[in-house]
C-alpha positions in Angstrom: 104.5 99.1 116.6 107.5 99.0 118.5 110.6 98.7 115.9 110.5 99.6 112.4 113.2 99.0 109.4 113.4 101.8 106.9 115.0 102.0 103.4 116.0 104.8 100.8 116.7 104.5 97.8 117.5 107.6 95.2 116.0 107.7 91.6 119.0 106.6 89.4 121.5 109.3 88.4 124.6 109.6 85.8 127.8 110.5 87.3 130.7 112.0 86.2 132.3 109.4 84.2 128.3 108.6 82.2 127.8 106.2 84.3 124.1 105.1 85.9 124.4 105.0 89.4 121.6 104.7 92.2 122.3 105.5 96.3 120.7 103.0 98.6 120.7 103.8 102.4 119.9 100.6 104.5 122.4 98.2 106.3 121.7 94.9 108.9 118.3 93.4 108.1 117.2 92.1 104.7 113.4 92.5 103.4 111.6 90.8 100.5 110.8 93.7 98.1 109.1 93.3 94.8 110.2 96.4 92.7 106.7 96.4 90.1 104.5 95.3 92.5 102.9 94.9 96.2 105.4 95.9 98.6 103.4 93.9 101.8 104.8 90.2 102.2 104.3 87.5 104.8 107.6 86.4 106.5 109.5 89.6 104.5 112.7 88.1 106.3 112.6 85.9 103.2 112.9 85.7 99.4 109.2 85.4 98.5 108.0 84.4 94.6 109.6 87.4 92.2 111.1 89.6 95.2 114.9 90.3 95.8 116.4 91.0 99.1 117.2 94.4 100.2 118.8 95.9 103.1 116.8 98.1 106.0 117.7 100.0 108.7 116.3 99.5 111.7 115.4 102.6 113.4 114.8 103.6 117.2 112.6 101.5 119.8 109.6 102.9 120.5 108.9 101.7 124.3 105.3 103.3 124.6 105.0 102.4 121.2 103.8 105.8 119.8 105.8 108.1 118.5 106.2 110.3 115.2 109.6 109.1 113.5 110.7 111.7 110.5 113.9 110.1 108.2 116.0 112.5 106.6 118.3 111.2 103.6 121.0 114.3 102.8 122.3 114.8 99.4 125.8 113.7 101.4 124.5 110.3 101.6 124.1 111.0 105.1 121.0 109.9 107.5 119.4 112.1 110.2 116.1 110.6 112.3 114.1 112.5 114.8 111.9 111.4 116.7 108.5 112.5 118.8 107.2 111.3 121.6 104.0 112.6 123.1 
């Protein structure tokens, strides 16, 4: 694998004013996702049968194609990535 696209997406939460709010992180490629069921689809670049559309990231290239990627989501709402190469 030489690209990947990653999502987060927090469990939802009240805030201040009682109102249910969930944090996404993802922006600039959209991927079939079925909430209830199996996440793997066929041309995901798509809407596919029940799925909505949700935004990814794409994360770093990988030239060698190995590597160990780790994602970090901060309470901030920002996004950290480090990444391993052997």
């Amino acid at each position: 694998m030489k690209t990947f696209y990653y999502r987060g997406e927090s469990v939802p939460y009240r805030d201040k004013a009682g109102k249910n709010i969930r944090t996404t992180w993802g922006a600039g490629m959209k991927f079939a996702v079925f909430e209830n069921g199996n996440f793997n689809y066929w041309n995901a670049q798509n809407k596919v049968l029940n799925s909505s559309l949700e935004d990814f990231s794409k994360g770093v290239d990988i030239d060698d194609g190995v590597a160990t990627v780790t994602v970090t989501f901060q309470a901030d709402g920002k996004v950290s990535m480090q990444t391993v190469k052997p």
